[in-house]
C-alpha positions as CSV (number, residue, x, y, z in Angstrom):
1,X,-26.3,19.9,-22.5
2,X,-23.9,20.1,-19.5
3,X,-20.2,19.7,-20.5
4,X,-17.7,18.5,-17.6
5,X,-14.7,20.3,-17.5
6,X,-11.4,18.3,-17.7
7,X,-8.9,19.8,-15.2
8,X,-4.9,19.5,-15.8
9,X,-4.4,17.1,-13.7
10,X,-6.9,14.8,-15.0
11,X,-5.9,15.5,-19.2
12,X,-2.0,15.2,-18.3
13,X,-2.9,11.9,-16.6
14,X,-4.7,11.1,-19.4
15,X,-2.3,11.9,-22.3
16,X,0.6,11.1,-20.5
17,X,-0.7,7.7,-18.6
18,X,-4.3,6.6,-19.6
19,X,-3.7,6.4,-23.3
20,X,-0.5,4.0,-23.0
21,X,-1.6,0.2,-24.0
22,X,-2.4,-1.7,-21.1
23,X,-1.7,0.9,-18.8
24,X,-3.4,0.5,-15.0
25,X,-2.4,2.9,-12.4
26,X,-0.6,1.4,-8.7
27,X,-3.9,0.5,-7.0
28,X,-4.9,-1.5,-10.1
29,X,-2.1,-3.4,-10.1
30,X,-2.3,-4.2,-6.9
31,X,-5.6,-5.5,-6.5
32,X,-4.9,-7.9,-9.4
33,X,-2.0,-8.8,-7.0
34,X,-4.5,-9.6,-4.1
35,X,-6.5,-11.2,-6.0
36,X,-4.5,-13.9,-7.5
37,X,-3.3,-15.0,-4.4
38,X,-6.2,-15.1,-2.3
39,X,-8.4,-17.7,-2.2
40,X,-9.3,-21.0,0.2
41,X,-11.4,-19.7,3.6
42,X,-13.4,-17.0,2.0
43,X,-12.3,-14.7,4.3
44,X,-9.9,-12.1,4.5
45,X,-8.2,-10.0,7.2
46,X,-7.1,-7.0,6.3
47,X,-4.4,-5.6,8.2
48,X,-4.6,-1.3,8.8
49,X,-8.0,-1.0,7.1
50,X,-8.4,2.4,8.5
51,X,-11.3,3.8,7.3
52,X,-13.8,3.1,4.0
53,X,-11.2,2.9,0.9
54,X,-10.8,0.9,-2.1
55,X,-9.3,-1.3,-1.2
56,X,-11.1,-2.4,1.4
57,X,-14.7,-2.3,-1.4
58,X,-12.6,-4.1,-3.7
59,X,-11.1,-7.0,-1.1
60,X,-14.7,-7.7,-0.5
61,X,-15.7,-8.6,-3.5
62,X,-13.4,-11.7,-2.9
63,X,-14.2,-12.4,0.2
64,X,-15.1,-11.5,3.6
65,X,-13.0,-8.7,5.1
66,X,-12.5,-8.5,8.6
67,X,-10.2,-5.1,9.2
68,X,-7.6,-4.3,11.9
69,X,-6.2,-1.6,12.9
70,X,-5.3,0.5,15.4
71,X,-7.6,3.6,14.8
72,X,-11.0,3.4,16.1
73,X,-12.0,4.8,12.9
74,X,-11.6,1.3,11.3
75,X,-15.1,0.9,12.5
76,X,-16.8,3.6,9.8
77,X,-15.7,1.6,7.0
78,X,-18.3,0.1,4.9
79,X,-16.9,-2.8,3.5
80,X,-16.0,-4.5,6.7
81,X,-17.6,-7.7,8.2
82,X,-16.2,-7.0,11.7
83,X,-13.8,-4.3,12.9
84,X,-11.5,-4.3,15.8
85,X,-8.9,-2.1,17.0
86,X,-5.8,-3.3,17.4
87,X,-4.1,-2.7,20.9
88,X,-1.0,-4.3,21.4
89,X,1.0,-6.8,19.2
90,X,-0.9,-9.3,19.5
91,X,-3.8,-10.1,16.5
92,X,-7.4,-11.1,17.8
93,X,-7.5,-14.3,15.4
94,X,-7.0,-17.9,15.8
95,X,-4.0,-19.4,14.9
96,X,-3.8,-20.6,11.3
97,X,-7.4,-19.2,10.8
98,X,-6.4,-17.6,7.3
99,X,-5.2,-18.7,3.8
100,X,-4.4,-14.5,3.0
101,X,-3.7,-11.6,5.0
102,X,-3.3,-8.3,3.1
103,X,-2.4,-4.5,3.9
104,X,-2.2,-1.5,1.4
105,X,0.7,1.2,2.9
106,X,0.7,-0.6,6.4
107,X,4.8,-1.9,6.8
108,X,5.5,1.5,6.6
109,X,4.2,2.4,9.6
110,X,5.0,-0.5,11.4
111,X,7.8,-0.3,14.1
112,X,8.6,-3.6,15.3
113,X,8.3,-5.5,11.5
114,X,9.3,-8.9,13.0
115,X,6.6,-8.7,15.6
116,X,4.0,-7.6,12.3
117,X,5.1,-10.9,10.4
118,X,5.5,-13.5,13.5
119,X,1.5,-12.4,14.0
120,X,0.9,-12.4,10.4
121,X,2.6,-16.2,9.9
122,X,0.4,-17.1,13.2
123,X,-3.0,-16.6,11.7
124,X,-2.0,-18.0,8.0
125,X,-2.2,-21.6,7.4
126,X,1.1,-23.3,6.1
127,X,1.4,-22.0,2.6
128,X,-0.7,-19.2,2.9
129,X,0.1,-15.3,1.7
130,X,0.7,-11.8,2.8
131,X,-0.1,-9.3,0.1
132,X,0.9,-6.1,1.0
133,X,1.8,-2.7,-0.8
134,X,4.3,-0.4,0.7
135,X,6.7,2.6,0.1
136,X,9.7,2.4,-0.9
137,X,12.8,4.2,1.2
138,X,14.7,4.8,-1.2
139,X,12.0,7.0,-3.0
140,X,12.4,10.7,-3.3
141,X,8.8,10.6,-1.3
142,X,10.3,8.5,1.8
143,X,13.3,10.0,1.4
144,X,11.7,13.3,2.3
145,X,9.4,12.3,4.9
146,X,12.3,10.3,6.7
147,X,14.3,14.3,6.9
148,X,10.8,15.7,7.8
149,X,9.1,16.2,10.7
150,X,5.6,14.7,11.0
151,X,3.3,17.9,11.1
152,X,4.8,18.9,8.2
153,X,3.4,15.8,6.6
154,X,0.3,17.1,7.9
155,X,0.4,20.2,6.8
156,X,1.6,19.6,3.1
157,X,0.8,16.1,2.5
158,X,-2.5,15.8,1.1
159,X,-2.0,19.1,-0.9
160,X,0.5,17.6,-3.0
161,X,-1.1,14.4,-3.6
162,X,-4.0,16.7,-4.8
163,X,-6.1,14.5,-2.1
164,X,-9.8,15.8,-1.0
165,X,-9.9,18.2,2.1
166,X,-12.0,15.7,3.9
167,X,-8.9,13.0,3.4
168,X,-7.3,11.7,6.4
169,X,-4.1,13.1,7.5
170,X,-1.1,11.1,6.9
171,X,0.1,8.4,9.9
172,X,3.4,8.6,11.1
173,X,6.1,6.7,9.5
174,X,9.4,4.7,10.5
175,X,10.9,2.8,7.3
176,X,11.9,-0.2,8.9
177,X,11.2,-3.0,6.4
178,X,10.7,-0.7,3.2
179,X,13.6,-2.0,1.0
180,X,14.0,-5.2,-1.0
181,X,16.5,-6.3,1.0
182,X,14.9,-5.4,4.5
183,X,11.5,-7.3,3.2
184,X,13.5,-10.6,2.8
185,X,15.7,-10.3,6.0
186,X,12.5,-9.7,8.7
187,X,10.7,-12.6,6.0
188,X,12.8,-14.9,6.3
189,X,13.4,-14.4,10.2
190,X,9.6,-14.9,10.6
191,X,8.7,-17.8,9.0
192,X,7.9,-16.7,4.9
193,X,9.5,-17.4,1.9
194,X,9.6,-14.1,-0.6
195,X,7.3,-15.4,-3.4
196,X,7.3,-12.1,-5.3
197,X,9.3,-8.9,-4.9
198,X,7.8,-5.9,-7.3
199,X,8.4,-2.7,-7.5
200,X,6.8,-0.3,-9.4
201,X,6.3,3.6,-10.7
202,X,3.6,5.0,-11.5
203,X,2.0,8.6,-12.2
204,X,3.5,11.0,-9.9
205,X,0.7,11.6,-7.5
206,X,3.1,14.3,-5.5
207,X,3.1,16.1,-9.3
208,X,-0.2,17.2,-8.9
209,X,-0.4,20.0,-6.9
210,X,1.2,22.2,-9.2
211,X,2.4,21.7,-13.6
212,X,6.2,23.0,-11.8
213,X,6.3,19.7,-10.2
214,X,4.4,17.7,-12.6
215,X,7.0,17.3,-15.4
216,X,10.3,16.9,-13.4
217,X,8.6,14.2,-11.7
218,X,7.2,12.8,-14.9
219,X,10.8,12.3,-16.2
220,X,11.7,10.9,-13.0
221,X,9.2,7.8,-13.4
222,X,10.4,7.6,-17.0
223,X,14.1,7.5,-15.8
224,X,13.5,4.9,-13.3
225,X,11.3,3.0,-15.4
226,X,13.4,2.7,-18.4
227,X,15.8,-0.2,-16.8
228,X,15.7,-2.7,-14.3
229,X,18.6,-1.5,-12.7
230,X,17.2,1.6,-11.9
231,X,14.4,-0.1,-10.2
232,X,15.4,0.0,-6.7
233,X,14.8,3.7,-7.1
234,X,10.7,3.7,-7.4
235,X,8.1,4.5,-5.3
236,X,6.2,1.2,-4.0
237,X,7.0,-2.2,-3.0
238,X,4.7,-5.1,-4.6
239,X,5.0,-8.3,-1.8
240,X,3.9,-11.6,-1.8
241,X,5.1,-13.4,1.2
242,X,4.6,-17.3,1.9
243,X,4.5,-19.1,5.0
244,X,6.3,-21.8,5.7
C-alpha cells in the first residue's frame, strides 16, 4: 500500500483552515461570486485570462468563455472558446453584447482604470455585472510590492506563494483602483453602480514558504478578521459592479 505524505504546508492548512465549519478558501469564494451573478447570454468574457487556470475551467462550466488579454499566451488556455490579444484600449466586442464580464487579479494591473470600466460598461447590456477579484493596497502583500521593484517580484514571488516552478512570473502592477473607496470613485465615473464591496482574508499563501512566516502571518488574518473595522486591512477585494 502506497501512503502519500502530507507536507507542512498542506496539514497546517488543514488544521488551521480546512477543518473550520464552512470554511472555502479565496478562489472558492469567488467563483460562487461569479456565479450568482452571471447568467442571460450564455456567454462570458473573461477579461486577463492569461493562460489555462481555474478560473478560466470553472467560468466555463457556466458559460461560454471568450478570454482577453494582452499576452499572447491567452491562446494556450484550454477552457477558452476564442482568444484574442488585447492591443490597445479598445475591447474586440460589440456593444452591449454581454450580461457579465469577469476578471480574477486583473484591476491591479490595470493603468488607466476609467478606460478598463468605460470598455467594460460598453460591452454589458444595461443592468449587467463586472465580477472581478483584486488585491487590496492596503495589504501588507501590495504594500510591499508597491516599495519593490518588479524583478524582485520575479525573483521572490512564486517562492513565497510556494507556487510550482513552471508558474508564470508575476505581471507588473500599479494599484490604481485597489481600495474601497478608489473602486467606487472610477465606478461611479464610468457608468456602474457598486452592487457589492467584499473584502476578504484568507490562508496566508505568502506563509508558505517557510513555518517563520507562517504563524505571524496566521495571526495577522485572525487580527484582521476578527472585526469589521479592521477589514480595510485584508488581502483581496470582492466586486460586483452594475451598469447603469
Amino acid at each position: 500500500m502506497t501512503h502519500t505524505v502530507e507536507s507542512w504546508q498542506q496539514r497546517y492548512r488543514r488544521i488551521f483552515y480546512e477543518s473550520k465549519p464552512g470554511w472555502i478558501d479565496g478562489t472558492e469564494e469567488f467563483h460562487r461570486l461569479c456565479a450568482s451573478n452571471i447568467g442571460g447570454s450564455g456567454k462570458i468574457p473573461e477579461l486577463g485570462a492569461g493562460p489555462s487556470n481555474a478560473t478560466s475551467r470553472f467560468l466555463a462550466t457556466l458559460g461560454e468563455v471568450h478570454g482577453l488579454d494582452p499576452d499572447p499566451l491567452v491562446r494556450e488556455n484550454d477552457a477558452l472558446a476564442t482568444a484574442a490579444i488585447l492591443e490597445d484600449a479598445y475591447f474586440p466586442f460589440a456593444d452591449a453584447s454581454f450580461d457579465a464580464c469577469v476578471s480574477n487579479y486583473v484591476i491591479e494591473h490595470v493603468s488607466d482604470p476609467a478606460a478598463h470600466l468605460r470598455e467594460v460598461a460598453r460591452v454589458l447590456r444595461p443592468g449587467g455585472t463586472y465580477v472581478f477579484r483584486t488585491p487590496n493596497q492596503f495589504h501588507y502583500v501590495a504594500l510591499a510590492a508597491r516599495v519593490t521593484p518588479h524583478w524582485f517580484h520575479v525573483l521572490v514571488a512564486n517562492r513565497l506563494r510556494n507556487e510550482l516552478a513552471q508558474a508564470h512570473d508575476p505581471y507588473p502592477t500599479v494599484y490604481r483602483c485597489n481600495s474601497r473607496i478608489a473602486v467606487k470613485r472610477f465606478a461611479q465615473a464610468s457608468g456602474f453602480e457598486v452592487a457589492e464591496l467584499r473584502m476578504i482574508e484568507k490562508e496566508p499563501s505568502y506563509g508558505m514558504a517557510s513555518r517563520i512566516l507562517f504563524f505571524p502571518l496566521l495571526a495577522y488574518e485572525r487580527l484582521v478578521n476578527a472585526t469589521s473595522a479592521a477589514a480595510g486591512f485584508r488581502a483581496n477585494i470582492l466586486a460586483i459592479l452594475a451598469r447603469r
